[in-house]
N, C-alpha and C positions, 0 to 999 in steps of 0.2 A: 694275439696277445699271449705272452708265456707268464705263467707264474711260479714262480719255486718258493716252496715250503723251505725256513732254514730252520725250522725248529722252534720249540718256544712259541711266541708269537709275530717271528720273524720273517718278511716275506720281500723278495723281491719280485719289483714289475719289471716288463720287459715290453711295450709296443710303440706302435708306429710316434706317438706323442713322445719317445723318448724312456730310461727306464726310472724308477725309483725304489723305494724301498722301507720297511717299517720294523721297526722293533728289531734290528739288527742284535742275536747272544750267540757268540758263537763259542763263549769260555764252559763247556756243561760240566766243570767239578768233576767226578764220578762217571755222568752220563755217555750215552755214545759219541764219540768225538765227531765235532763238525767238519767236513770236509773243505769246508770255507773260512780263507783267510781274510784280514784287513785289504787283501790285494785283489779280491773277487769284487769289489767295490769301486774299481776303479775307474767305470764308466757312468758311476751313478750321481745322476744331477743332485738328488735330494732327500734325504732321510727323513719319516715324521716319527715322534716317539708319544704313543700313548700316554706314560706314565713314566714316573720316576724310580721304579723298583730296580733291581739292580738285572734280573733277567730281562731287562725292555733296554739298559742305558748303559751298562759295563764295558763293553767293547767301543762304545762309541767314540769316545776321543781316539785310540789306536784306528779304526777307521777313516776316523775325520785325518790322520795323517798320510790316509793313503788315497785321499778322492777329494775334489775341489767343490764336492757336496755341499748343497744347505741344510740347514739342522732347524727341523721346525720342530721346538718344543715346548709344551705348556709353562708357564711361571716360574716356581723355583726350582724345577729338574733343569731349565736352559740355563740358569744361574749357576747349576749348580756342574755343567756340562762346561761352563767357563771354567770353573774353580778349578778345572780336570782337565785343562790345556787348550780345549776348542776355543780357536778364535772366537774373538766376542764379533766380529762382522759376519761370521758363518752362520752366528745364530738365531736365529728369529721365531718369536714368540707366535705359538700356533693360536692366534684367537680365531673366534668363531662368528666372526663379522663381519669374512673378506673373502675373496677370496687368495689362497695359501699360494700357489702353482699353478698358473693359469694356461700351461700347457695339458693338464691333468682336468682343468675344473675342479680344484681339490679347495673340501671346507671341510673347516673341523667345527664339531659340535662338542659344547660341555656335556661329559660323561661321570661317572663316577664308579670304583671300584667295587667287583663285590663281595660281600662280607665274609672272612671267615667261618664257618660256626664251628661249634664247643668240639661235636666228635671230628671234625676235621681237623685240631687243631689238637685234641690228646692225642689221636692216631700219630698226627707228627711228630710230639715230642716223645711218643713210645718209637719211634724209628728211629729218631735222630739221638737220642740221649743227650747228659748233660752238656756233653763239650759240644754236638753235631747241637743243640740250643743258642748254645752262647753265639758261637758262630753265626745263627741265624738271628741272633738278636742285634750282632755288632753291623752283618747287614742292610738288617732294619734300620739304623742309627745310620747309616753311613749312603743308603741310597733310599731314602722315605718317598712315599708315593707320591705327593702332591698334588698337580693340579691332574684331572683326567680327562685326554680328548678321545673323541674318537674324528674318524675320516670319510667322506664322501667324496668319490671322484670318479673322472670317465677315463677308459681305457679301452683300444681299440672296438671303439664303438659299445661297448658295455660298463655298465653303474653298479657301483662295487659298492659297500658299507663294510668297513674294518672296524674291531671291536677289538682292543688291549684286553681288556674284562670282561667279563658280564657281570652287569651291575645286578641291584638287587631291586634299583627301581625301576619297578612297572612302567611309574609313570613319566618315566624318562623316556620309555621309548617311544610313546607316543609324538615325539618330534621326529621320527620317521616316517610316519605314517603316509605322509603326502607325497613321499620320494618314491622315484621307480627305482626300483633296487635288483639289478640281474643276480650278483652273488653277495652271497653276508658270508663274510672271514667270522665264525662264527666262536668263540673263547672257551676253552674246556677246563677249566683251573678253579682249582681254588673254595669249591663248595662240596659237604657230601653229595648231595641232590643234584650234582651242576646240569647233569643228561637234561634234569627235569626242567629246571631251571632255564635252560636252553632254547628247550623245545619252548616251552612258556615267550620268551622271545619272539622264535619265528612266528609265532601265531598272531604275532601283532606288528611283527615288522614285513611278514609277508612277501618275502624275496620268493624269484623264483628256483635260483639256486643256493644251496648249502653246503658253504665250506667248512668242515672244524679246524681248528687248532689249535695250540696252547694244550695239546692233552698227552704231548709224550714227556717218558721219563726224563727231565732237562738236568735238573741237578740232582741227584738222589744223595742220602737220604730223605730231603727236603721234599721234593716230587715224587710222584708217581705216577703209571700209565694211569688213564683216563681211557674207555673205551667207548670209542666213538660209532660202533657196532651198538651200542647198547643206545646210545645216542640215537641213531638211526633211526632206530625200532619204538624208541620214544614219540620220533615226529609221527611214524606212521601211523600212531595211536592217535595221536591229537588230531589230525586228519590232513595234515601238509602232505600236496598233489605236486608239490615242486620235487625237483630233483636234487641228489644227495652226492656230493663227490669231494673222496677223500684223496687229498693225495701225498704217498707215502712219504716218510721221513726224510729229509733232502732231496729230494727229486721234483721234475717241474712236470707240470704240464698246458697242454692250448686250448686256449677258452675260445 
């Protein structure tokens, strides 16, 4: 199985089952430019989208025009992924009671986003200033989070858990618990604490492997690097015996 990091929370799969792929952003404003176009997609059966933010779902109709893809996405981000040119037949509602791609084994589970807090959120608006504000507010307004899934599935022979976010309930994750989980696509955004917050995850979701990402600079001034070194050294504290593999910004590797 290959996996390539595209950034963000963006990944595609590649195995024997065929490939797919999640949280496709390849527009990063500012950031390093994605070396992937709408045309890197062109053998891809099926997209799933976490969440409604516009770093998870901006590219995606320009995509959807270049791959005969299915678009599985929660509630009003699929609606709203209509509104935005994707055929209404490509798109199908990712609920959590079926299964999604039965070449994959793929289910998604209700998730939920996780919270801002206060010094996360003046640090931002001390980078971004008033105009780099507005722009993040017309964002807001223009791609709202919505409904949050996440994704369970099988890929050359290993059980994968993808996370859009890391939520801030605990007790959400305990609907994992019962699942074998070889790698957690693991979310680095969006919290001061996130490292902590993280590791607090794997300790109850218990994977054997751990992927980060969502922790590079995507759009700045907006983003910033998240260090997933600091991450690392977080689990080893908490006492996670699994293994840790990062893999670099656009580049893939075989699991």
């Amino acid at each position: 199985m290959e996996l390539t990091w595209l950034g963000t929370a963006g990944f595609i799969v590649k195995s024997k089952e065929g490939e797919i792929a999640f949280d496709p952003f390849l527009s990063r404003g500012q950031g390093e430019a994605s070396p992937f176009t709408p045309k890197s997609f062109e053998n891809t059966q099926a997209i799933f989208v976490g969440h409604g933010h516009f770093d998870h779902t901006f590219d995606i109709p320009e995509i959807a025009n270049n791959t005969e893809a299915k678009i599985y996405a929660p509630g009003l981000t699929g609606q709203l992924l209509k509104m935005r040119g994707v055929s209404g037949n490509r798109v199908h509602h990712a609920g959590n009671k079926e299964t999604l791609f039965k070449d994959f084994k793929m289910r998604a589970f209700k998730s939920s986003h996780v919270n801002f807090d206060m010094p996360l959120i003046l640090s931002t608006i001390k980078r971004c200033g008033v105009r780099g504000c507005m722009h993040i507010c017309g964002l807001g307004v223009s791609y709202p989070q919505g409904m949050v899934q996440s994704y369970y599935f099988e890929a050359g022979g290993k059980k994968i858990l993808f996370l859009s976010s890391a939520t801030n309930d605990i007790g959400e994750l305990k609907q994992y618990r019962d699942l074998e989980v070889d790698y957690y696509l693991a979310p680095l955004q969006g919290h001061t604490n996130i490292q902590d917050l993280a590791a607090k995850h794997v300790s109850i979701i218990k994977p054997k492997v751990v992927i980060p990402h969502h922790h590079d600079n995507f759009y700045p001034p907006l983003s910033q690097d998240i260090s997933a070194e600091v991450f690392k050294e977080k689990l080893t504290r908490s006492g996670f015996k699994g293994d840790f593999l990062e893999i670099p910004l656009f580049k893939n590797i075989q699991l």
